[in-house]
Gaussian input, Z-matrix of N, CA and C with variables (Angstrom, degrees):
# hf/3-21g

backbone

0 1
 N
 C     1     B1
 C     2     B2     1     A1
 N     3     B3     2     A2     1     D1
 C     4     B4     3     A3     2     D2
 C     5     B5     4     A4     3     D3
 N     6     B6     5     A5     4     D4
 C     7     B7     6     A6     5     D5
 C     8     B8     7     A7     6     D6
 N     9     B9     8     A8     7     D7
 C    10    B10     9     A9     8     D8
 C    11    B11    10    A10     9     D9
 N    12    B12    11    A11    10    D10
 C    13    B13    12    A12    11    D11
 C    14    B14    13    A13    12    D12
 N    15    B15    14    A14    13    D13
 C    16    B16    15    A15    14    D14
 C    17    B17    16    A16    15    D15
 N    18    B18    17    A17    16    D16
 C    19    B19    18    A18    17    D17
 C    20    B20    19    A19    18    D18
 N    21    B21    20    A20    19    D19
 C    22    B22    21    A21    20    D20
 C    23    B23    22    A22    21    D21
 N    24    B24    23    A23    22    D22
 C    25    B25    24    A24    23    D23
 C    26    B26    25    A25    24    D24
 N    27    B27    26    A26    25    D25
 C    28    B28    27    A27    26    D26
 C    29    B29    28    A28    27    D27
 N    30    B30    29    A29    28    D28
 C    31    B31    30    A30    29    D29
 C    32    B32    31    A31    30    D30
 N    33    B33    32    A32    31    D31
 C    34    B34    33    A33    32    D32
 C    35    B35    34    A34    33    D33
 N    36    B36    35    A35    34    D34
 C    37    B37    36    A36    35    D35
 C    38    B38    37    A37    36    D36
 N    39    B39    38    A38    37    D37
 C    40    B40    39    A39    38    D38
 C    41    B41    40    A40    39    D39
 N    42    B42    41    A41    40    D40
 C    43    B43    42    A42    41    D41
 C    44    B44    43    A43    42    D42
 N    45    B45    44    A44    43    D43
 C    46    B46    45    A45    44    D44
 C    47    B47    46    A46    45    D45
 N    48    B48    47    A47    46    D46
 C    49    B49    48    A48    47    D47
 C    50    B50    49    A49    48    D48
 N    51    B51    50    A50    49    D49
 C    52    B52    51    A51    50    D50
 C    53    B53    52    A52    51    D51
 N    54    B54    53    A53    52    D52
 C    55    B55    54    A54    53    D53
 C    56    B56    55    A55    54    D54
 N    57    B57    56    A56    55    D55
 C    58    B58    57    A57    56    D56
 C    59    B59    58    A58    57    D57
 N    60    B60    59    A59    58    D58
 C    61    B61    60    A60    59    D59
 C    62    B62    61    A61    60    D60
 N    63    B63    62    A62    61    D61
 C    64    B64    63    A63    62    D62
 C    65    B65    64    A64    63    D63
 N    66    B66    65    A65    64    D64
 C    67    B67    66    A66    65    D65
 C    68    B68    67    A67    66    D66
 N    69    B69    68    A68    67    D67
 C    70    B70    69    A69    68    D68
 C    71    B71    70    A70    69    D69
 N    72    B72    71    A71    70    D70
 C    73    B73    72    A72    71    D71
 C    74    B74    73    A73    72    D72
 N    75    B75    74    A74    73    D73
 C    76    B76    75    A75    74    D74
 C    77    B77    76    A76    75    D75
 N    78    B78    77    A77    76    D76
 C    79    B79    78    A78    77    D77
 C    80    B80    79    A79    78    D78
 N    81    B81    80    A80    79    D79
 C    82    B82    81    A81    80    D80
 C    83    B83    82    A82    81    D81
 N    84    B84    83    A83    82    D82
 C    85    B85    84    A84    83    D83
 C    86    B86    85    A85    84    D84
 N    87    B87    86    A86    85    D85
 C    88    B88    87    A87    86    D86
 C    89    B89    88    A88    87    D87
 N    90    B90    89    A89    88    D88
 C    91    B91    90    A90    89    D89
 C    92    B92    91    A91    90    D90
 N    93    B93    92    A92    91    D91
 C    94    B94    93    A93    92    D92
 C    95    B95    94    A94    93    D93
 N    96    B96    95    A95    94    D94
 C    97    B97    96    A96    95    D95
 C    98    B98    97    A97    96    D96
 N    99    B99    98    A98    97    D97
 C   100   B100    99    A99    98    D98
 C   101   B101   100   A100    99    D99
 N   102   B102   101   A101   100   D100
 C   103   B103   102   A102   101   D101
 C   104   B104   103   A103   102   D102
 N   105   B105   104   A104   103   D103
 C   106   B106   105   A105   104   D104
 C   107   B107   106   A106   105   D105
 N   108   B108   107   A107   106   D106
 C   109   B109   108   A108   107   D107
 C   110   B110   109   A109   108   D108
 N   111   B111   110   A110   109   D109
 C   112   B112   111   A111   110   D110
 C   113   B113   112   A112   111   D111
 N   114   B114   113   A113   112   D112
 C   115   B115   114   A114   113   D113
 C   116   B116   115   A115   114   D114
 N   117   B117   116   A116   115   D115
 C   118   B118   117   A117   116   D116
 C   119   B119   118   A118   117   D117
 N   120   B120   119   A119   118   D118
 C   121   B121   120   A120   119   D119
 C   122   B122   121   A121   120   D120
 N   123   B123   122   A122   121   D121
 C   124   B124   123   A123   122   D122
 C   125   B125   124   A124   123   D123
 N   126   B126   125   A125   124   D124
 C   127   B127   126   A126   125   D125
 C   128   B128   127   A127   126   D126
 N   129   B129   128   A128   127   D127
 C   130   B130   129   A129   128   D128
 C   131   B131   130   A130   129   D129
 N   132   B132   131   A131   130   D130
 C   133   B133   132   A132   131   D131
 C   134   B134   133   A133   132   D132
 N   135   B135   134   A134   133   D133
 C   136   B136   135   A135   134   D134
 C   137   B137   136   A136   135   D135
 N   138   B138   137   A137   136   D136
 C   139   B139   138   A138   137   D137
 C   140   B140   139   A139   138   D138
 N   141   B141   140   A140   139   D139
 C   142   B142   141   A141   140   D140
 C   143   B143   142   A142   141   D141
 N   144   B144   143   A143   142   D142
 C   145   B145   144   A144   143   D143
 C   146   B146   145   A145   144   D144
 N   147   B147   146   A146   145   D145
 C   148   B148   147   A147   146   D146
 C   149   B149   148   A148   147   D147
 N   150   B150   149   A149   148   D148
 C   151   B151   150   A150   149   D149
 C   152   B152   151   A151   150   D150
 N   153   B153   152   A152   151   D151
 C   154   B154   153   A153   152   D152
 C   155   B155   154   A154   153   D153
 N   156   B156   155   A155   154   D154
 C   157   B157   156   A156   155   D155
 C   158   B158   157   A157   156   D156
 N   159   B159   158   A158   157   D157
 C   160   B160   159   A159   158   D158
 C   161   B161   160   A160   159   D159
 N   162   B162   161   A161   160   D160
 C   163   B163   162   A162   161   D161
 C   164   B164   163   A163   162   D162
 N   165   B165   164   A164   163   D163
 C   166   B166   165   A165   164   D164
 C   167   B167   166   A166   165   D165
 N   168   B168   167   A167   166   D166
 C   169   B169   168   A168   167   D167
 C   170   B170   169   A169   168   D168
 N   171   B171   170   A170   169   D169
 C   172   B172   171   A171   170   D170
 C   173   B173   172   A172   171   D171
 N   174   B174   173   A173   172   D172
 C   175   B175   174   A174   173   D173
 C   176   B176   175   A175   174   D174
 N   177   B177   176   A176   175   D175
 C   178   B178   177   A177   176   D176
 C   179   B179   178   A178   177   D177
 N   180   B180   179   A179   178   D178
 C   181   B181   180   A180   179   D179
 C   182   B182   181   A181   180   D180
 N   183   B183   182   A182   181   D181
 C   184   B184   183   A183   182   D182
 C   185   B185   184   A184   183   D183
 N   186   B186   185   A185   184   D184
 C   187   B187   186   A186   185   D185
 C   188   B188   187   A187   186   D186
 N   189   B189   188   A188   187   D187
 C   190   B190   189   A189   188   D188
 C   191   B191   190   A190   189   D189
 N   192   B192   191   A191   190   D190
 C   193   B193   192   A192   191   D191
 C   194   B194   193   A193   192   D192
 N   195   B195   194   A194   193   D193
 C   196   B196   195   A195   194   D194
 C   197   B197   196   A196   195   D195
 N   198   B198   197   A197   196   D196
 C   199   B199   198   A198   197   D197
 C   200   B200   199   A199   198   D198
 N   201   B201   200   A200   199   D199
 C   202   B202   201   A201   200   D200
 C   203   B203   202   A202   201   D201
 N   204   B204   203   A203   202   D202
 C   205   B205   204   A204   203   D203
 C   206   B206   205   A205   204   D204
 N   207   B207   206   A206   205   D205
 C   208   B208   207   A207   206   D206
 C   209   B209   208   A208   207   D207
 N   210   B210   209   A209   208   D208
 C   211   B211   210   A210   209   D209
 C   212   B212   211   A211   210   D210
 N   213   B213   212   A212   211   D211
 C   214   B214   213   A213   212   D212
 C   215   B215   214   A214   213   D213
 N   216   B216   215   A215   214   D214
 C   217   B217   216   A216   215   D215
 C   218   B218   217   A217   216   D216
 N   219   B219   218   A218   217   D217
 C   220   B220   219   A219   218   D218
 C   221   B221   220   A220   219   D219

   B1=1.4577
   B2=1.5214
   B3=1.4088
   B4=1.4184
   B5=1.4066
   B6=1.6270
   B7=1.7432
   B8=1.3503
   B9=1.9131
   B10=1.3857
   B11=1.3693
   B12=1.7990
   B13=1.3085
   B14=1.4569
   B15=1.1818
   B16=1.6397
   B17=1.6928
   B18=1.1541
   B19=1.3920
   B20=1.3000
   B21=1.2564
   B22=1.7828
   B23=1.9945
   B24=1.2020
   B25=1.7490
   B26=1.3769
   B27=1.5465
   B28=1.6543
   B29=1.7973
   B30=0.7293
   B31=1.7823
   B32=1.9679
   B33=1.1160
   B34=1.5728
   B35=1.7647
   B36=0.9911
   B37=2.1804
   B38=0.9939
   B39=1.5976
   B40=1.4937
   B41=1.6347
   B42=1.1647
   B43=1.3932
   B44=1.6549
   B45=1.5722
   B46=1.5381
   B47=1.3275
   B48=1.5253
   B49=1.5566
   B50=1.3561
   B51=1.3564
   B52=1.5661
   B53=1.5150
   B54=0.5779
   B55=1.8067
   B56=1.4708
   B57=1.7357
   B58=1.4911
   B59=1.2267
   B60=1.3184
   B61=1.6038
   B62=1.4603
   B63=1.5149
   B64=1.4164
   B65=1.4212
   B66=1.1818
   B67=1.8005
   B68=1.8808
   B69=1.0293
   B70=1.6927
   B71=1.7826
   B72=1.3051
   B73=1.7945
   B74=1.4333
   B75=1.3851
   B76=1.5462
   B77=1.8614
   B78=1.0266
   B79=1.6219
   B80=1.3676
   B81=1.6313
   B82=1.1699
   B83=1.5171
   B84=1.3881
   B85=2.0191
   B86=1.0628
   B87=1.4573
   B88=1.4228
   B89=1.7243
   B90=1.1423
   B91=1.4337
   B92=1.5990
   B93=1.2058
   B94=1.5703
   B95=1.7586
   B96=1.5128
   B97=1.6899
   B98=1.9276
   B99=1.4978
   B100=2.0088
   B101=1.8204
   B102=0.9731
   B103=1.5118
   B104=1.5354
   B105=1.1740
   B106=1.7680
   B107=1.6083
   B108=1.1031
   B109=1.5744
   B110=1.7834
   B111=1.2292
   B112=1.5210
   B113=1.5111
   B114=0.9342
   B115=1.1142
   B116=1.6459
   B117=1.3679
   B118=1.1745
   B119=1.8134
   B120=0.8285
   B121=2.0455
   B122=1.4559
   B123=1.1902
   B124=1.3019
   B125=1.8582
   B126=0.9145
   B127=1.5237
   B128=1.8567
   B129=1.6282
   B130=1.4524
   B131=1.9714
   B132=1.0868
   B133=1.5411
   B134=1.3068
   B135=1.1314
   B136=1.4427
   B137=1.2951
   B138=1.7589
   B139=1.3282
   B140=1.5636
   B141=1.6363
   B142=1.6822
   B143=1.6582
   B144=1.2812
   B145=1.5232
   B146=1.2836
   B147=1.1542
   B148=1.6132
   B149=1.7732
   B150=1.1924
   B151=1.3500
   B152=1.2042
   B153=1.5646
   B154=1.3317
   B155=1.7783
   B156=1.4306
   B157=1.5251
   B158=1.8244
   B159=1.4200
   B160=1.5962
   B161=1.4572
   B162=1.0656
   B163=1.1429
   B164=1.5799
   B165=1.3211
   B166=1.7151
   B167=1.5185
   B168=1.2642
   B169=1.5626
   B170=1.9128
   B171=1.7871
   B172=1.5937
   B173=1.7273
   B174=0.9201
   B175=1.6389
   B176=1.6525
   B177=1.4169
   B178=1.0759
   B179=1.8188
   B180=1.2978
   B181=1.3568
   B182=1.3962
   B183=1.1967
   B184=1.7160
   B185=1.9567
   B186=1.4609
   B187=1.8466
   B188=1.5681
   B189=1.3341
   B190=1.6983
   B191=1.4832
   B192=1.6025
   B193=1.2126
   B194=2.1759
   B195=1.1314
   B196=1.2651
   B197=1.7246
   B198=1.7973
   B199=1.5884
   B200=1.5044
   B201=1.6075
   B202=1.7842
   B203=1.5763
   B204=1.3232
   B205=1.3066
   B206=1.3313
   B207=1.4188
   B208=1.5645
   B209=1.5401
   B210=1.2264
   B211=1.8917
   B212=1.8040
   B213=1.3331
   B214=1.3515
   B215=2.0065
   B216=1.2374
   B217=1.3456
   B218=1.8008
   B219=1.1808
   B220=2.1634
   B221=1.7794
   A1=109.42
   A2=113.30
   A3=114.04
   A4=120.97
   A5=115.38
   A6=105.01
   A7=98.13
   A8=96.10
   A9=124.60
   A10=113.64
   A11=100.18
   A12=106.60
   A13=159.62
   A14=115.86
   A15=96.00
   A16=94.19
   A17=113.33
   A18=128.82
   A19=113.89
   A20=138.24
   A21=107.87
   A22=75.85
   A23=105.92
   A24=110.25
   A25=86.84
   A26=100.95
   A27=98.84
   A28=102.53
   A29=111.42
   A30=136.58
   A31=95.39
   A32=99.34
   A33=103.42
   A34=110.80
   A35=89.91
   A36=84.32
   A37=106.17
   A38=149.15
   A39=120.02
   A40=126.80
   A41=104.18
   A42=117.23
   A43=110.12
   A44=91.76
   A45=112.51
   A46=113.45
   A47=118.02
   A48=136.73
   A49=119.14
   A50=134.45
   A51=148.60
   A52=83.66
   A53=153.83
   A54=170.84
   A55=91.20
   A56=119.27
   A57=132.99
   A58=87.38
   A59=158.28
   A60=155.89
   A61=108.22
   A62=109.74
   A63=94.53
   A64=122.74
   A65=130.49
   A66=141.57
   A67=98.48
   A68=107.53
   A69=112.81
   A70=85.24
   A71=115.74
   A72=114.44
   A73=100.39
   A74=118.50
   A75=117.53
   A76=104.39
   A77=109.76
   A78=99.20
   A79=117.31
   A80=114.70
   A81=95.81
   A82=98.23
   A83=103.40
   A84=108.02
   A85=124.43
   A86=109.64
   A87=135.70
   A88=104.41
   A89=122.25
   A90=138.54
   A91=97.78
   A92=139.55
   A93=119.07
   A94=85.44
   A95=119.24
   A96=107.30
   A97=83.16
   A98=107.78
   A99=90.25
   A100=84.82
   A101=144.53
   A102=140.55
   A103=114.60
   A104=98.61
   A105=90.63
   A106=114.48
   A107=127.43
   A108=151.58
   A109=99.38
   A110=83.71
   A111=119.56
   A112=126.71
   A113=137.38
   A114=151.85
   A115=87.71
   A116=136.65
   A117=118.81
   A118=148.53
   A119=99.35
   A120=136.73
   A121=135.58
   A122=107.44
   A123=122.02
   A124=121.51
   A125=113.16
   A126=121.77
   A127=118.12
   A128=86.45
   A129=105.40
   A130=94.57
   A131=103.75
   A132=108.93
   A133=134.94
   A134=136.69
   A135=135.65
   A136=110.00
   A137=112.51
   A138=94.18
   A139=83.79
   A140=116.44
   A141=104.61
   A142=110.02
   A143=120.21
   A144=112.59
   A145=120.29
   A146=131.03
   A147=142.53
   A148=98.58
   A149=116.52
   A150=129.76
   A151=142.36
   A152=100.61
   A153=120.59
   A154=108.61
   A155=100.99
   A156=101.41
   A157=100.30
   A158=100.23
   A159=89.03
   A160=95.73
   A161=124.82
   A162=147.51
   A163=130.81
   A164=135.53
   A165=129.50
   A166=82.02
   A167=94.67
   A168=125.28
   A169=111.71
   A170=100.03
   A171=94.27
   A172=108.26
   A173=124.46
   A174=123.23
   A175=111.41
   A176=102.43
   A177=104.86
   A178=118.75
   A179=108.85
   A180=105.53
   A181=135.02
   A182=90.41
   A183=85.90
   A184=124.26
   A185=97.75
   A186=97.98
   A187=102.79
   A188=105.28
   A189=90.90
   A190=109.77
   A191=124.31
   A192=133.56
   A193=102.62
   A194=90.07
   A195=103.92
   A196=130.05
   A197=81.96
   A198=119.16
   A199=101.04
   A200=148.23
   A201=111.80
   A202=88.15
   A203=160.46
   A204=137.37
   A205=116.42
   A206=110.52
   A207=123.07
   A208=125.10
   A209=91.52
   A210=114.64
   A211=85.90
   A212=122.08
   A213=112.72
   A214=104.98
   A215=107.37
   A216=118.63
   A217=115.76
   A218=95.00
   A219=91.99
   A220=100.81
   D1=140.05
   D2=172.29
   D3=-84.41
   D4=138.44
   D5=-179.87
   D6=-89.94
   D7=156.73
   D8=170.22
   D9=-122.49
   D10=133.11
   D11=145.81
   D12=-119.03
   D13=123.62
   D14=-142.01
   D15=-114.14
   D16=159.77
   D17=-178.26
   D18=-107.21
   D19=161.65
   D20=-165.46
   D21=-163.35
   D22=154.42
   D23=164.98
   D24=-138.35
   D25=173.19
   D26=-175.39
   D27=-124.21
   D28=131.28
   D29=176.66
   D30=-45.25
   D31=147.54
   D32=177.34
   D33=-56.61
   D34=-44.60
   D35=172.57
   D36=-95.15
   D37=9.06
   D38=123.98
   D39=-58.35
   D40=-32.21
   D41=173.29
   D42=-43.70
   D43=-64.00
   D44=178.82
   D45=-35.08
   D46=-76.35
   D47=171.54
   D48=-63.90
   D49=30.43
   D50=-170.52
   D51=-61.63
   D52=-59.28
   D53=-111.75
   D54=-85.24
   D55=-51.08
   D56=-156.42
   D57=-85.55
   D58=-56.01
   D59=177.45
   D60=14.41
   D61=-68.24
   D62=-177.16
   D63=-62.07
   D64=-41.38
   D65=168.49
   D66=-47.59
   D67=-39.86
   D68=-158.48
   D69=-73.24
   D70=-54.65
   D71=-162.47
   D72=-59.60
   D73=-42.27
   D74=-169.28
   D75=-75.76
   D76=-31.24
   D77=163.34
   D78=-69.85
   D79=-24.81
   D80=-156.08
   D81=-87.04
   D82=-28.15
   D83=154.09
   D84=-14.42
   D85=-82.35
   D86=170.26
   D87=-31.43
   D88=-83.22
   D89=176.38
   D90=-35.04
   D91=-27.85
   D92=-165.78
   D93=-92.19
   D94=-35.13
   D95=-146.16
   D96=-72.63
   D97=-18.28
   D98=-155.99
   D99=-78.85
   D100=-1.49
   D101=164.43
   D102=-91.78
   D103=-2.95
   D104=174.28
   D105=103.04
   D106=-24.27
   D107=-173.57
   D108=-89.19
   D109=177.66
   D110=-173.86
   D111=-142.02
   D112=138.79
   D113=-120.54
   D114=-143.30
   D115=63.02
   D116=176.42
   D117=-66.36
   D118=-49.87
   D119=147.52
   D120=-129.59
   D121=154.09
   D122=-176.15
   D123=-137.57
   D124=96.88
   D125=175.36
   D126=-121.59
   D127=137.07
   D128=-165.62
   D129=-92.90
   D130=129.65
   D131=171.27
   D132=-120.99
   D133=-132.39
   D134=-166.04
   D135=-173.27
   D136=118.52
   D137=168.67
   D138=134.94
   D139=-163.28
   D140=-167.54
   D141=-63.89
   D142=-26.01
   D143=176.85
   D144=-127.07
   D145=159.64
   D146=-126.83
   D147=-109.64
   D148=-70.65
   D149=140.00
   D150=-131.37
   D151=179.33
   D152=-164.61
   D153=-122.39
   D154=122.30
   D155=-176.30
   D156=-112.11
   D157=148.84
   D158=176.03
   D159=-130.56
   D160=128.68
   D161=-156.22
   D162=-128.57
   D163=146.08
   D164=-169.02
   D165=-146.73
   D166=140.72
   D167=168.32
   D168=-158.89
   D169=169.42
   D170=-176.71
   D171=-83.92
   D172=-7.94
   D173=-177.53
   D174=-162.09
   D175=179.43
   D176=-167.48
   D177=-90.34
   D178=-21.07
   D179=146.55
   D180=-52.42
   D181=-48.82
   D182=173.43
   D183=-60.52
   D184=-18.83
   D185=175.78
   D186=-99.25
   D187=-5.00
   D188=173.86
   D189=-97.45
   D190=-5.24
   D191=179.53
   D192=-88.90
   D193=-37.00
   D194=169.91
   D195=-50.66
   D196=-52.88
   D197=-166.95
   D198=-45.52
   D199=-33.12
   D200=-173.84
   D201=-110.39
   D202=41.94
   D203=118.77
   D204=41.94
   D205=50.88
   D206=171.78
   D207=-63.27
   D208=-10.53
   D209=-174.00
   D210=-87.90
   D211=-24.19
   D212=-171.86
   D213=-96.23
   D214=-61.29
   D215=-166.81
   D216=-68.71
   D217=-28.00
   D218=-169.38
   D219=-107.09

């Protein structure tokens, strides 16, 4: 499987609902395994983007189908 890394900022009502984060990562779990991928780490940072997901899947469709994680950011 190839790793991904994706950069993620969060939308003003993700901001809002920061609170839901943990419920949001475990869906967003869920949501990578029903595409075939994995969901490996997750770190919140500082600076132009919010987080950083690192990620394995079998191709590159599958991380660009992956790629806006709305279950994560709004």
């Amino acid at each position: 499987m190839a790793t991904f890394i994706i950069l993620l900022r969060f939308t003003p009502q993700g901001i809002e609902h920061i609170k839901e984060s943990p419920k949001r990562l475990d869906a967003a779990k869920q949501a990578f395994r029903a595409m075939g991928a994995e969901l490996k780490q997750w770190y919140l940072v500082q600076g132009q983007y919010d987080a950083v997901v690192i990620a394995e899947g079998p191709d590159d469709e599958t991380a660009v189908e992956a790629c806006p994680l709305n279950w994560l950011t709004r």
